[in-house]
C-alpha positions in Angstrom: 18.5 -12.4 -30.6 16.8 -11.8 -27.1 14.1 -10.2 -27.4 13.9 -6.6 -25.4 11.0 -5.4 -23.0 9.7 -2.2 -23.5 11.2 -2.3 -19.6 14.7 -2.8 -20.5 14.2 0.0 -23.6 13.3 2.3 -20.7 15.6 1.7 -18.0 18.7 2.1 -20.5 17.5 5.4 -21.6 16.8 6.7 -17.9 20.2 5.3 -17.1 21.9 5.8 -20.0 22.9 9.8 -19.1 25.9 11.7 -19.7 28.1 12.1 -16.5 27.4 15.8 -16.5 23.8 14.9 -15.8 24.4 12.2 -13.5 21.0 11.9 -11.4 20.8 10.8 -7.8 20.8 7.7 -6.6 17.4 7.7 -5.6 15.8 9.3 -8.6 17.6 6.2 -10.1 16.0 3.7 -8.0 12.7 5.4 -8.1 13.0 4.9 -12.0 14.1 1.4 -11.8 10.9 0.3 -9.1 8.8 2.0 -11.1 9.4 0.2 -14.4 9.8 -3.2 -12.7 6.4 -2.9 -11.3 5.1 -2.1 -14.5 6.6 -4.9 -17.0 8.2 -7.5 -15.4 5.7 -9.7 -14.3 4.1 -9.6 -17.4 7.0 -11.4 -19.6 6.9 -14.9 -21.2 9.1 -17.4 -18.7 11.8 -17.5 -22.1 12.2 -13.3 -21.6 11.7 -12.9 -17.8 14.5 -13.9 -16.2 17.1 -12.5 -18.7 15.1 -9.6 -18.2 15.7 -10.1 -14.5 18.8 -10.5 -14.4 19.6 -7.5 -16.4 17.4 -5.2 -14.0 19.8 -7.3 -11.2 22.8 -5.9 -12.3 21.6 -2.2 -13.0 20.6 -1.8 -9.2 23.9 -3.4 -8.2 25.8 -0.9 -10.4 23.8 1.9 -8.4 24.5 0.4 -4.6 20.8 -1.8 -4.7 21.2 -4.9 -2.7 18.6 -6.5 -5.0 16.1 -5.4 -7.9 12.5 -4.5 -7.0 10.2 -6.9 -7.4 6.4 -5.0 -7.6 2.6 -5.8 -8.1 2.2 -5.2 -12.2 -0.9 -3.7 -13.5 -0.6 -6.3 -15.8 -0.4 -8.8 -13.1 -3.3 -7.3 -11.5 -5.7 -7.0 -14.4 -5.1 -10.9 -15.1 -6.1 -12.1 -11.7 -9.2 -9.4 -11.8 -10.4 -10.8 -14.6 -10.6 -14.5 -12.8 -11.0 -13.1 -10.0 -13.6 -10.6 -9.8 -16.6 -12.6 -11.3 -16.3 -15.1 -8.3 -17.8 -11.8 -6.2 -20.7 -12.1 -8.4 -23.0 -13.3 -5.3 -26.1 -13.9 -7.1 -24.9 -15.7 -10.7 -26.0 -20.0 -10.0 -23.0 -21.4 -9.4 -20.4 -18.5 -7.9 -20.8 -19.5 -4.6 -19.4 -23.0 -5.6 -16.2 -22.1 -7.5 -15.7 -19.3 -5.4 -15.1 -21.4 -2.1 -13.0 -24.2 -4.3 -11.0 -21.1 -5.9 -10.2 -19.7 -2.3 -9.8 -23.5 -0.7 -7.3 -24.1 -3.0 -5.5 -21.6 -1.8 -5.9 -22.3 2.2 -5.2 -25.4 2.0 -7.0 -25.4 5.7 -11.2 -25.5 5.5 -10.8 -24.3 8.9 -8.9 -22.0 8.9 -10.2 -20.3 5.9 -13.9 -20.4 7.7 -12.3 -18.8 10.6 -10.3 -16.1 8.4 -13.6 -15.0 6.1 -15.5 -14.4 9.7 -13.2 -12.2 10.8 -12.9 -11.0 7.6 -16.4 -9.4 7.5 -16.0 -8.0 10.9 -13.3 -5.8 9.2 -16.1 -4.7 6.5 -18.4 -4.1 8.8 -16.7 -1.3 10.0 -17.8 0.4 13.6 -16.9 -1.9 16.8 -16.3 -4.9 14.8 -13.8 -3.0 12.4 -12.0 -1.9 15.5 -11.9 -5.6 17.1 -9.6 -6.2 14.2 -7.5 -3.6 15.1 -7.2 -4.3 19.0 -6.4 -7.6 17.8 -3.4 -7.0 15.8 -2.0 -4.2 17.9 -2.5 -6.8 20.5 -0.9 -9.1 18.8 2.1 -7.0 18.7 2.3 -5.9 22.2 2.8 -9.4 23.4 5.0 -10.6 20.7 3.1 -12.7 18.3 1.6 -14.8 21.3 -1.8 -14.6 20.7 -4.4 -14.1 23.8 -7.8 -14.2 22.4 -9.3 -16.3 19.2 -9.4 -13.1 17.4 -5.9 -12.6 17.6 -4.9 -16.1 16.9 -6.8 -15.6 13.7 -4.4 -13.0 12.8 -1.9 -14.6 13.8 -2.7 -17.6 11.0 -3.5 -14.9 8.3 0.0 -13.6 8.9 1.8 -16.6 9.4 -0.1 -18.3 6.1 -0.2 -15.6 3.4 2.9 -15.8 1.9 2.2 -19.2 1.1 -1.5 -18.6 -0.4 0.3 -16.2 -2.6 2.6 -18.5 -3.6 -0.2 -20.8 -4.8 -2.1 -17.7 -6.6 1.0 -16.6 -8.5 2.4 -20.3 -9.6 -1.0 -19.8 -11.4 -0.1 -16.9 -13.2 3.6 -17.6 -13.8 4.1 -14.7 -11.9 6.1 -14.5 -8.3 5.4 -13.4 -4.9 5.4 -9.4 -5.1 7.7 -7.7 -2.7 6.0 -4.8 -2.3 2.5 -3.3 -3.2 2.4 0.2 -5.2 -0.6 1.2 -3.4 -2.6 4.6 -2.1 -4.7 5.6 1.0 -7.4 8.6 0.8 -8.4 10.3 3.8 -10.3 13.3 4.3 -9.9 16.1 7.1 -8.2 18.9 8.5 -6.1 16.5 10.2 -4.7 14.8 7.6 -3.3 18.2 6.2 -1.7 19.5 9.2 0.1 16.2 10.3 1.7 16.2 6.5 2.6 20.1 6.7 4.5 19.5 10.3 6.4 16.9 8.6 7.1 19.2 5.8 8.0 21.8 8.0 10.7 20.2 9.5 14.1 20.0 7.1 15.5 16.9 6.1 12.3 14.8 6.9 11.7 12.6 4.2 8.7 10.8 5.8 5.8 10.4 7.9 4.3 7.9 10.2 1.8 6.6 10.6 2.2 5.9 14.2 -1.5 5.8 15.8 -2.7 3.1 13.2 -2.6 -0.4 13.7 -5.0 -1.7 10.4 -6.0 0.4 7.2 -6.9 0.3 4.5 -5.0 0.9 0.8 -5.6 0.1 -2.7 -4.0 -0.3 -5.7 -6.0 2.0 -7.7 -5.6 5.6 -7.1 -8.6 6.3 -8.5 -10.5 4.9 -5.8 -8.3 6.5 -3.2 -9.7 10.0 -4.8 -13.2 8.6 -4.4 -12.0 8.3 -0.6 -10.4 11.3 0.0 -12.9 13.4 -1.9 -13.3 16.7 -0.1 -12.2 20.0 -1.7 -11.5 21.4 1.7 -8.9 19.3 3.1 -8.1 15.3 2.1 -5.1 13.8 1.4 -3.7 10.6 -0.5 -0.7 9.0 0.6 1.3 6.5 -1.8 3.6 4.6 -0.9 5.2 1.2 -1.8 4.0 -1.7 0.7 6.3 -4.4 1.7 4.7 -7.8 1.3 5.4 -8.5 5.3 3.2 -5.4 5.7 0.4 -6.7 4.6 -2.4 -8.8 6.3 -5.4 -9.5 3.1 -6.5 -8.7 0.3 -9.5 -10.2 -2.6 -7.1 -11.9 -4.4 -5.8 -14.6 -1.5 -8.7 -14.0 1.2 -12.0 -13.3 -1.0 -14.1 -12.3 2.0 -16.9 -9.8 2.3 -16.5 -6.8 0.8 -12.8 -7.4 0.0 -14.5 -9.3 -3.2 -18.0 -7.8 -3.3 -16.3 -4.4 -4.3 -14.0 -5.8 -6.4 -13.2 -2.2 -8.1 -12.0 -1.1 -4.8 -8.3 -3.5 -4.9 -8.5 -2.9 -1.0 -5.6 -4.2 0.4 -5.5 -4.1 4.4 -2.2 -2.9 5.8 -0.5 -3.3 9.2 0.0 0.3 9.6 1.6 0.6 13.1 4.5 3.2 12.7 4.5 2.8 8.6 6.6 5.5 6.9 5.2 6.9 4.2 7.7 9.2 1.9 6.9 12.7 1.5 8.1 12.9 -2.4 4.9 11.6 -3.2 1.3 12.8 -2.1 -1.5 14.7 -3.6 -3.2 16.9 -0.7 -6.2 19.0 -1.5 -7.0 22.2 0.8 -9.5 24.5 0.0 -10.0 23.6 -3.2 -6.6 24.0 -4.4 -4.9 20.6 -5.2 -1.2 20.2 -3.9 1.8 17.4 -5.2 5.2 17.0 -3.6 6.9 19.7 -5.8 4.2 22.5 -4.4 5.2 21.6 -1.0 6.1 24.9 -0.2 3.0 26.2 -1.4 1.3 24.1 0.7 3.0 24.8 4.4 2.8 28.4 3.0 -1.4 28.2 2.1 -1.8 25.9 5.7 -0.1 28.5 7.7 -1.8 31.7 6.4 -4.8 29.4 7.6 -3.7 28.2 10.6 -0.6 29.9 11.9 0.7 28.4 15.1 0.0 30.2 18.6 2.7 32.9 20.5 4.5 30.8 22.6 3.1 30.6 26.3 4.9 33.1 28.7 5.2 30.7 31.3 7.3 28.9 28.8 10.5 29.2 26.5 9.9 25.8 24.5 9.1 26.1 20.7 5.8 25.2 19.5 5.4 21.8 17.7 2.0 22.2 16.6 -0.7 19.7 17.7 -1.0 16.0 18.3 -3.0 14.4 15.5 -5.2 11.4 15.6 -5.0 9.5 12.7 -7.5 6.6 13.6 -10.1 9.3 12.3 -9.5 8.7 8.9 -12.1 7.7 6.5 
């Protein structure tokens, strides 16, 4: 008999409704991402694909082109635990299997010495953290042609790190995750009143990000908390990642503080114009903490705060509120 994940047991019982309590489609998808991220990756090679196959044909049955494919916390607490000692700086003998462990994956001694200096320019923060940025966003504006060494160093990170992955998961008998379950804390005013004009408007189901170019996300929302930790307004955004949205992380790169905090899972995300959904968040305003079902407790708490201005006389058009800077957040 084939054996049955605790994945499979779940997914048949969310599915498994009576037609009078059909659920939407998307509660349905949620339900199957959510569980694939969770188990999949973690069964034996004789289970997995079975197992795969069988989440295959769910999502087909519901309109999904394809099953989710995610970053397991199983996945992740197997390469922490070979990964994270190689951070140890000052243990004899680190700094030796820590540059084979990451060579491996490179492939390129060159490359991977240009990749960890710009690396720590990144965790530097300040004028070196926003080279970084300039350098992607320029890298976009001219179409991948890169002008400057800076940006051709991006340009190699992107263009190589599907294949260092590779390399890391044929290690772990795992595959190449689709997409990253991860979290981004910020703290400020700002953050609050850019998600309540989104919430404000029916229908809208996201919000972008549009005036970021690099940030940074983990995989652990407890550390997006530590970020965002301000009882008078912070926010923390979750989101699933695509893989082609992502530019390094500790586990393929291994530079600066990317493995020197290892706790932190930082994850650095090309976040130009990323849409983040509005069914999940956790927003904190004067001491009162929010989720996506007190959304309109929120607008209403925001706007006995802040309501918006009269109109101008010398003008009929409606208010929209004001233009937010996100590059401010922490």
């Amino acid at each position: 008999m084939l054996p049955v994940s605790s994945w499979m047991q779940r997914s048949a019982r969310t599915l498994a409704a009576p037609a009078e309590h059909a659920r939407p489609r998307e509660w349905v998808e949620r339900a199957i991402r959510r569980e694939a991220s969770r188990d999949v990756l973690a069964l034996s090679p004789s289970v997995k694909r079975p197992v795969t196959q069988g989440a295959e044909r769910l999502a087909e049955s519901i309109g999904l082109t394809q099953a989710p494919s995610g970053f397991s916390r199983d996945l992740i607490q197997r390469m922490n635990a070979r990964i994270d000692p190689l951070g140890r700086y000052s243990v004899p003998g680190t700094k030796e299997a820590r540059t084979a462990f990451y060579g491996a994956l490179y492939g390129d001694a060159e490359l991977q010495d240009r990749a960890n200096r710009l690396l720590k320019k990144w965790v530097t923060g300040g004028n070196d953290q926003l080279a970084v940025r300039e350098a992607f966003s320029g890298l976009l504006d001219h179409g991948g042609q890169a002008r400057t060494p800076t940006e051709q160093v991006v340009r190699d990170l992107l263009a190589t790190r599907k294949t260092r992955w590779e390399r890391l998961a044929g290690q772990f008998d795992a595959r190449v995750p689709e997409t990253f379950h991860l979290y981004r804390g910020v703290r400020g005013d700002y953050a609050i009143e850019e998600l309540v004009q989104a919430l404000e408007q029916p229908g809208r189901r996201s919000i972008a990000l549009s005036h970021h170019t690099v940030a940074s996300w983990t995989t652990d929302p407890a550390q997006a908390r530590r970020f965002a930790d301000s009882p008078a307004a912070s926010l923390i955004y979750e989101a699933d990642i695509p893989f082609e949205k992502t530019l390094a992380d500790k586990w393929v790169d291994g530079s600066g503080f990317l493995l020197w905090c290892p706790e932190q899972n930082e994850i650095m995300v090309a976040a130009r114009n990323l849409e983040i959904p509005l069914d999940r968040f956790e927003a904190t305003f004067r001491g009162k903490t929010y989720r996506a079902e007190d959304r309109a407790a929120l607008v209403a708490d925001w706007r006995a705060a802040h309501p918006l201005a009269p109109p101008s006389k010398q003008s009929t058009a409606p208010v929209q509120g004001h233009q937010v800077d996100l590059e401010r957040a922490a």
